[in-house]
N, C-alpha and C positions, 0 to 999 in steps of 0.2 A: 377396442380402445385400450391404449395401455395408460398406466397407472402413474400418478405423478412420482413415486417414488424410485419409477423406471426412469426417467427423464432428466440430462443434467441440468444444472442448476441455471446455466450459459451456455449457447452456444459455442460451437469449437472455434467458430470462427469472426470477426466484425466486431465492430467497437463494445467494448466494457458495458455491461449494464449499469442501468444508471438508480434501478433498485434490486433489491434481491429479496427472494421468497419470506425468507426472515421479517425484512420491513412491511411487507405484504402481509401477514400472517400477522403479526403484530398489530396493524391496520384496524384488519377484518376484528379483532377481539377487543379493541377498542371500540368498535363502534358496535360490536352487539352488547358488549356489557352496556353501551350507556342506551343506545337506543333496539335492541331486540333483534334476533338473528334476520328477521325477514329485512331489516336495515341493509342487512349485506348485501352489496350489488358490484359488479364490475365499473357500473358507472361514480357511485359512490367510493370505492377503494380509488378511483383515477383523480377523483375532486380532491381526497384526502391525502394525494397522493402529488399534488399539483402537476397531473400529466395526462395525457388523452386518454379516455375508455379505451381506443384498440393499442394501445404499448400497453394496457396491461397482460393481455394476451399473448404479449411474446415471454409471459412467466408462468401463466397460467391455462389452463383451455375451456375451464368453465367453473362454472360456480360450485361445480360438487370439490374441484381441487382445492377453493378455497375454504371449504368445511374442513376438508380432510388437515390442511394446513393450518387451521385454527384449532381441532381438538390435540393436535400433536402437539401443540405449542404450549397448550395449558401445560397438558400432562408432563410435560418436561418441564412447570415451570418451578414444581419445588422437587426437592431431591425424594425418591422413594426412601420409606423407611428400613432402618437397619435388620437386615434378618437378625433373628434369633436360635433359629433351627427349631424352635418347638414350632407347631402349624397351629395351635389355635392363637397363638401371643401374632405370631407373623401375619394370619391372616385378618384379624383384630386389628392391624397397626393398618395394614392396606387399605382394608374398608372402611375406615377412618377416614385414611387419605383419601379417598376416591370421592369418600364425601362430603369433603371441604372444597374438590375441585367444583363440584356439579354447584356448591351453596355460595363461592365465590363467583361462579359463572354460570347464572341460570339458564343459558341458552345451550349449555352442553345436555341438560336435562332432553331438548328434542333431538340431538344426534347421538342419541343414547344408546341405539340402535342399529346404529353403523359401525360395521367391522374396525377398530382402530387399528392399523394395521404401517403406520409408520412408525421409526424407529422407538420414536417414546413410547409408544401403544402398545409396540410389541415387546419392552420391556416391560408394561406394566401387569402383560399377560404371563410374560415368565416367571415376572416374580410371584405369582399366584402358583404357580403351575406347581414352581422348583416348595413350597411351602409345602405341599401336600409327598414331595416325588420322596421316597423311602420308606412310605408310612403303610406299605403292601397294598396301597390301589392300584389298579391297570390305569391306563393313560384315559382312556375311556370316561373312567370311574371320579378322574380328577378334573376332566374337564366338565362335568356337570356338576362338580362342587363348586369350582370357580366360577362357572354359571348361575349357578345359585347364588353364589356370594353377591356377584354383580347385577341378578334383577332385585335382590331385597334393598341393596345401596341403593339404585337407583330408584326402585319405586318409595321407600321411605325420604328419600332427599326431594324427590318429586311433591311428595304429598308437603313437606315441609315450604317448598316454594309456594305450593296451591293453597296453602296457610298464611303464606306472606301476603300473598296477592291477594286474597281476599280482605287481609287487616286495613292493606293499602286502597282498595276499592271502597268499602266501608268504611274508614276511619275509627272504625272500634277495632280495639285490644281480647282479648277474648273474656277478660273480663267484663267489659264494659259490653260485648257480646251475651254473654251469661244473664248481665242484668234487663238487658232487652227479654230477655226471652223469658224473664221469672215466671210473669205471669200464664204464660204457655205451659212451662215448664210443670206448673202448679195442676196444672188438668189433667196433663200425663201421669202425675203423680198417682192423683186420684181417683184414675179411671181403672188405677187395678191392672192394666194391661200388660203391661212389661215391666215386671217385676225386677228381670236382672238387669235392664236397661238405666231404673232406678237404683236400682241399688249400686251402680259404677257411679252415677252421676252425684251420689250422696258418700258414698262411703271409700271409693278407687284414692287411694291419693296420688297416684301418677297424673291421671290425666289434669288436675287441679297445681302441679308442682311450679315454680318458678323455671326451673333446667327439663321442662318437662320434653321435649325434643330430642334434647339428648340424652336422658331419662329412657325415654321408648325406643331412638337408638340401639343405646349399648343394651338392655334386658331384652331387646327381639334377637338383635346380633347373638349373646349368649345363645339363647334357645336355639338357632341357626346350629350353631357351633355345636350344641349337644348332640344335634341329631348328625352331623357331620363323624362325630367322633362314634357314635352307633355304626356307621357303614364301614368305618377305618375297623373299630375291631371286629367285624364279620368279617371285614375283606384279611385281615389279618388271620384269622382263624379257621378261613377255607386253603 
């Protein structure tokens, strides 16, 4: 099977299309932001689309095309940020971006996993890559940093939607969480068991913060970054 990015956009030959991948993609990300990736369907992009289920198929050949054309879309849809030439500021500015994409479009969160591999994607890889390229790692060496970069974004913006959705399934705030749970809370205390478990839950002031999100964010990203900069100067020093 070849890959939509192998494919042109139209036909060489026969009347003008009457949409184009663009409108299509466009489509699909409208209707998973309002109603959830599994909304996506060939027959639903045709409704939305006021045209039969099978002309959408003379744009598309399956539903994974239409993934692939919905994460490309985000990711082009604000500009990357400006390098800097230092790699911890540059890669700091990325993974920022990366995850406002996933918190503005929580259903990028389950295609998180798919190689992005059209044009936006694979600039979004470059520009990770060229952050690290001078700084004496192998190619090797860089792309497990970039790897790294991108399962911490991703599983921390994950965990941050799995926070949402729970607020919104509940209807409590986490405070209004916290005071459900006082009386719980009050056994644990007293049972002597988990001492450092208490003592985060009494004395931590992050997890208690107002910006706590992005709070836990940027201080996990830093420590990321430290250990990032340990492997640059070994690699530098061999």
């Amino acid at each position: 099977m070849d890959v939509i990015w192998m494919r042109p956009e139209r036909a060489a030959r026969g009347p003008k299309p009457a949409h184009s991948r663009a409108e299509i993609a466009h489509v699909c990300v409208h209707v998973a932001d309002a109603d959830g990736l599994d909304a996506v369907s060939m027959r639903r992009v045709a409704a939305e689309l006021g045209t039969g289920t099978t002309s959408v198929y003379r744009y598309v050949a399956s539903k994974e095309d239409l993934f692939d054309l919905m994460v490309d879309l985000v990711l082009g849809s604000a500009p990357l940020p400006e390098p800097t030439g230092y790699w911890p500021d540059d890669l700091r500015a990325l993974a920022s971006w990366q995850r406002e994409r996933i918190l503005r479009h929580p259903w990028m969160a389950e295609l998180s996993g798919r190689p992005a591999v059209g044009p936006h994607g694979l600039a979004v890889q470059e520009r990770g890559l060229r952050a690290l390229d001078g700084w004496g790692l192998s190619i090797d060496e860089m792309v497990i940093l970039v790897d790294a970069l991108n399962a911490y974004v991703q599983g921390h913006a994950v965990r941050e939607l799995s926070d949402r959705a729970a607020t919104q399934r509940s209807g409590q705030d986490v405070e209004a969480w916290m005071d459900a749970h006082a009386a719980y809370a009050r056994t644990v205390i007293e049972s002597g068991r988990f001492p450092l478990v208490v003592r985060a839950w009494l004395d931590a002031e992050e997890p208690h913060a107002a910006d706590r999100t992005d709070r836990s964010f940027r201080h996990g990203l830093d420590r990321l970054l430290d250990g990032f900069a340990m492997s640059i100067r070994a690699s530098r020093e061999r």
